[in-house]
N, C-alpha and C positions, 0 to 999 in steps of 0.2 A: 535394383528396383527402388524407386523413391520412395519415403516415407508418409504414410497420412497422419499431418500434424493438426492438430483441433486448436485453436483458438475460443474461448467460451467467456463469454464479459456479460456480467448480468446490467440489467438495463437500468440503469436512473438510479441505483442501487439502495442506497440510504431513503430517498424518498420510498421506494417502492417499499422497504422495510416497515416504513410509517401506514404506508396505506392496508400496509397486511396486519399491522396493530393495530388501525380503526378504519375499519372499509372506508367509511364517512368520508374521507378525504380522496378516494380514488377520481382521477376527471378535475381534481380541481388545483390551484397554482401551491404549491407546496416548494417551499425554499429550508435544506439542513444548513444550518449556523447557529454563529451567535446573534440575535437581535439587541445589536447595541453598539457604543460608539468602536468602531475597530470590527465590527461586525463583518465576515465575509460569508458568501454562498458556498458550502463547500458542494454542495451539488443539488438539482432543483429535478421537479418532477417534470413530464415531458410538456405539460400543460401551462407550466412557469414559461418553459420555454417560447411558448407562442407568443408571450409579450414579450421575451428580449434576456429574458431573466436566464444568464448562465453561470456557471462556477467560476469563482476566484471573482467573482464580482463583487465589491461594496455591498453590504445588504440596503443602506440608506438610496443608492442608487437602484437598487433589486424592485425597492417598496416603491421608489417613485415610476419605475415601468410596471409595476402591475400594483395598482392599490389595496387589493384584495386578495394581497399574498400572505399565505398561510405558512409561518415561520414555524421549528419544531428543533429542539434544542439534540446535540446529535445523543444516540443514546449507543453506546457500541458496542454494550453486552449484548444488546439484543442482536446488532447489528452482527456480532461473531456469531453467535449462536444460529444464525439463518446462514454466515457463509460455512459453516460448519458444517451444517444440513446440505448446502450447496457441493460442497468438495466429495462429503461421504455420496450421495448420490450419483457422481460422478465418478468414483471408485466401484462403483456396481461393474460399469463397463471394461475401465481398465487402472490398474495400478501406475502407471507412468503417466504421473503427474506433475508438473510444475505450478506452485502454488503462486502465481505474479504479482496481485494484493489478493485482498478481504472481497474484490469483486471478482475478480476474472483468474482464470490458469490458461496455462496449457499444456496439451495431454498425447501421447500417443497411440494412437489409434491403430497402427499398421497387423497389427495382430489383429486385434479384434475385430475386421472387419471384410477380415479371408473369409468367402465366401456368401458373404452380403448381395442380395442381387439389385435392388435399390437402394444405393449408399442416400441419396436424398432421405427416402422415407425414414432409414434407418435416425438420419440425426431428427427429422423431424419429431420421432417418436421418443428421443431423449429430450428434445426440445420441451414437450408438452408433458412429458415422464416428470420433468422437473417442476411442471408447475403444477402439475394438479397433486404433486405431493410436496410441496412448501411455497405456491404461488409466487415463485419468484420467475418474473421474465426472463430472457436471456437472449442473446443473438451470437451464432456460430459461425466459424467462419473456417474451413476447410482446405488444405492446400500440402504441397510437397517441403515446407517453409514454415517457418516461426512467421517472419518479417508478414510471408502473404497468408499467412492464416491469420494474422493479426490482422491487416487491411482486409481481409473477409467479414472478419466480424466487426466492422465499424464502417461496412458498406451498405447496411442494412439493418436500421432500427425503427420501434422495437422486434423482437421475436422476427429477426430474418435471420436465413439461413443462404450462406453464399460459397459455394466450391468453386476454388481460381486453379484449374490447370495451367502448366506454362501454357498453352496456348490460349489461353483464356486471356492473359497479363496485356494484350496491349487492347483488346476490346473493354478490359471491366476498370485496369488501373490508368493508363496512359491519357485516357481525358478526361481524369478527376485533376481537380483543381491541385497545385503543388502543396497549397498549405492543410489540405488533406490527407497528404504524404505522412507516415506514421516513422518519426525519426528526424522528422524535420522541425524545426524549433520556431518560434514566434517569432524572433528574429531576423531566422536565416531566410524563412520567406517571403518576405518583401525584400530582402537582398536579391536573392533572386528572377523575385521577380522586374527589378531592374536593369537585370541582366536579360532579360526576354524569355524568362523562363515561366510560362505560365501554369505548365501542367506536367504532370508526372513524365506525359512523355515525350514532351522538351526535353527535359531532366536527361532521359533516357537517350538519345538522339545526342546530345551534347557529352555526356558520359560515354558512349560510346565512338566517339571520335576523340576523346583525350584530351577533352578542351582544358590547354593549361588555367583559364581564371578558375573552373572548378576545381582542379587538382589545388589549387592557392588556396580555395577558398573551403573546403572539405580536408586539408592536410593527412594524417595515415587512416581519416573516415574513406578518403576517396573512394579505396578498393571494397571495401564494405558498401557503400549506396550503391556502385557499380553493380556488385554480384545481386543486391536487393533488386534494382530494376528490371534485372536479367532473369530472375526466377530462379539464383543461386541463394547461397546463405545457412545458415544454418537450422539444423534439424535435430539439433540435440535438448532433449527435454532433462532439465538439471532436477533429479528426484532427490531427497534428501535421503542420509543417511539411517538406518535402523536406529544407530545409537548414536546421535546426530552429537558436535564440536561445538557445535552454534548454530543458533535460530538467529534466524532474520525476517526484513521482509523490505520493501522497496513501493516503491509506488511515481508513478510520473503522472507530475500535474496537468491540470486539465490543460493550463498557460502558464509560460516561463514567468515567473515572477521574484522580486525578492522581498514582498509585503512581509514585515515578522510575525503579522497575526496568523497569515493562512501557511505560515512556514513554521510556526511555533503550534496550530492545529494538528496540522500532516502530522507533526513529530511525535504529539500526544497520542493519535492513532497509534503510530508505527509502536510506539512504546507500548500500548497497551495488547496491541496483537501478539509484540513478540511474549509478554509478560501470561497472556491468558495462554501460548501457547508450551512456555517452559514450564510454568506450574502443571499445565495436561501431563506434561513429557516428567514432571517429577527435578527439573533441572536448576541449576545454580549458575550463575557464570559472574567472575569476576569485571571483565572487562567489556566496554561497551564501544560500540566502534558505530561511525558513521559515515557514509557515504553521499556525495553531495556530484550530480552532475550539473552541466553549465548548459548553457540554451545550445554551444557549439560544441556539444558532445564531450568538454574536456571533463576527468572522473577526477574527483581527489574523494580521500578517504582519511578521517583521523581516528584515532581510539584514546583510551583512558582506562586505565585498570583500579580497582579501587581496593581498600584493604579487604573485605568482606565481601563474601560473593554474592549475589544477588537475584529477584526474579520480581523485583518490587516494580511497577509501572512505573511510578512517581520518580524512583531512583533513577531507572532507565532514561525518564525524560528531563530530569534536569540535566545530565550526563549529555546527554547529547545539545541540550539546548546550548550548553556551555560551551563544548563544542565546535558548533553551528558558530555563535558569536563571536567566539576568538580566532577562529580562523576563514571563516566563511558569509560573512555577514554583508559585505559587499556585492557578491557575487549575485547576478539574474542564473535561477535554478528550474532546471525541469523535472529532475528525478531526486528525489531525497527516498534513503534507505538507515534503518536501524539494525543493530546485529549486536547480541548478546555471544560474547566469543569462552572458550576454554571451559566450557562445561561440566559440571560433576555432577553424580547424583546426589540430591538434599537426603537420602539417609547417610552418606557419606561425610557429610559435615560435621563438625563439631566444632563450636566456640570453648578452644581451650585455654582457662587458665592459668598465667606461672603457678611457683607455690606460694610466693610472697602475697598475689595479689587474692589467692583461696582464701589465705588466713584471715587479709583484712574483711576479705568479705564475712567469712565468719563471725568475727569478731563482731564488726558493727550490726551483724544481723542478732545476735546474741542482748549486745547492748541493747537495741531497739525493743527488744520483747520485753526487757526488764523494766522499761522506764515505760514502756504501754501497762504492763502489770502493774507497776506501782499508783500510776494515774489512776489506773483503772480501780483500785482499792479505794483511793482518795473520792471517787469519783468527781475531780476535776485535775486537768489536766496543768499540775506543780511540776513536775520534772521534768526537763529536756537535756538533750545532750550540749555540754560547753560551746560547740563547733554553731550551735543554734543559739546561742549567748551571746554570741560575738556579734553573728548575722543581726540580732534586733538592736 
């Protein structure tokens, strides 16, 4: 029996966090970034959108499509704090979760919905479950698949709800445009579409006779997009461990890009999700790894272990930023991911030191009280230590 896998993406995410902090702005063009020179959209309200206004854009180009864009600097406490509310609510239903960013998971549902006699209604009532208790939109998307439950929920915004049986896949997927295709890269789609591939089920028609330019052109992707068109593919929801190795998280950009401003953004997120999520968890980890995939699927991953373990944002994000530029900086990217590796718990730590360096501490700790008591008699500050003698 096949799996029911949930796809759940909330909608316009960051802007709609804005509109839920001041009504005042719901209905009207809302752009999250920086407003300034290097400024990009990291993502814009649906109403941005009507002038033109999408993510990874220029904000100077954002403001000359709509004059009367209302810019709002990203804030991400709040922004965790809503997908917080987001994931616990969706744990109501069911514990097999996959947490994919700060907006979207996905969940499975096969349990829990033995017995359901309108699976529609059912999600619609998680749909509106979710927003009349944290007003966050969301569009679902329902299928035997990760890949087509994913393409469910990104066939209908906002607040759609889309179930793709395999027999569904060539009436709802096969005449959406190819650059609609969820896996397919900014790049690869106008390659193909030079090839005469206009639509998913081109794609599909030509994958299915073996056409060596795709197998050239998709190399060990081939069998993977294959079994995706087909209504194969995987069905496994990656839950995380009770007393988890390493926290991560991941996210794939709106557009392949290699801008460093919206690539040195992403990162700052990422770092600050994994960071608010290993302090939750109580967790330290020395080594910071990152993962970077290319517009044509290819993955590399580097790390860095550092002397002291860690759970600091800032740390995490120069760690990777550093990174990102030594080894990756060249490269057009879709997917950039953070991962705090080798985890302890923070009661478990201790910064210990030798004996030699106890003493000195003592020592100059000793010294310093004396020459503060001495001053302090004098009431003007006469004494200091030799070592501050030299310095002036």
């Amino acid at each position: 029996m096949s799996k029911v896998i949930v796809h759940i993406d909330l909608n316009a995410f960051f802007a709609r966090c804005e509109e839920i902090k001041d009504p005042s702005l719901e209905n009207k063009p809302v752009a999250i970034g920086h407003d300034g020179r290097g400024g990009i959209v990291s993502t814009c309200s649906y109403k941005a959108r009507e002038y033109g206004v999408s993510s990874a854009m220029p904000m100077f180009k954002a403001k000359q499509l709509c004059p009367n864009l209302i810019i709002k600097p990203v804030d991400f406490h709040f922004y965790q704090a809503l997908s917080d509310k987001f994931i616990s609510f969706i744990r109501k239903y069911t514990k097999l979760i996959e947490i994919a960013s700060i907006d979207e998971c996905f969940a499975d549902f096969t349990d829990t919905i033995k017995g359901v006699k309108d699976v529609p209604a059912f999600f619609k009532q998680i749909q509106y479950g979710l927003y009349k208790e944290t007003k966050l939109k969301c569009s679902i998307g329902v299928a035997s698949t990760k890949f087509l439950a994913k393409m469910g929920s990104d066939y209908k915004k906002p607040m759609g709800l889309t179930i793709i049986r395999k027999s569904d896949i060539s009436r709802i997927l096969y005449p959406l445009s190819i650059d609609k295709m969820f896996g397919i890269g900014k790049k690869t789609a106008p390659r193909l579409k030079e090839l005469g591939i206009q639509t998913i089920g081109d794609l599909a028609e030509r994958l299915n006779n073996d056409d060596p330019i795709l197998v050239a052109e998709f190399g060990k992707f081939y069998s993977v997009i294959k079994d995706w068109v087909n209504g194969k593919g995987s069905d496994e929801v990656s839950i995380e461990p009770w007393d988890p190795k390493s926290i991560g998280n991941s996210t794939t950009l709106k557009e392949d890009t290699n801008n460093r401003e919206l690539i040195a953004s992403t990162f700052r997120m990422l770092a600050k999700e994994v960071s608010e999520r290993a302090v939750r968890e109580n967790k330290l980890g020395p080594t910071v790894q990152i993962v970077v995939k290319e517009s044509d699927f290819k993955v590399h991953n580097k790390s860095f272990t550092l002397e002291n373990p860690t759970n600091n944002a800032d740390i995490i994000f120069d760690v990777a930023m550093k990174l990102y530029e030594k080894n990756f900086s060249n490269l057009t990217i879709r997917l950039l991911g953070v991962t705090l590796q080798n985890l302890i718990d923070q009661k478990d730590v201790a910064i210990q030191m030798s004996l030699f360096d106890y003493q000195m501490h003592e020592e100059e700790s000793a010294t310093k009280l004396l020459i503060n008591e001495l001053n302090r008699k004098m009431k003007k500050k006469i004494f200091m230590r030799a070592s501050e003698v030299e310095k002036k």
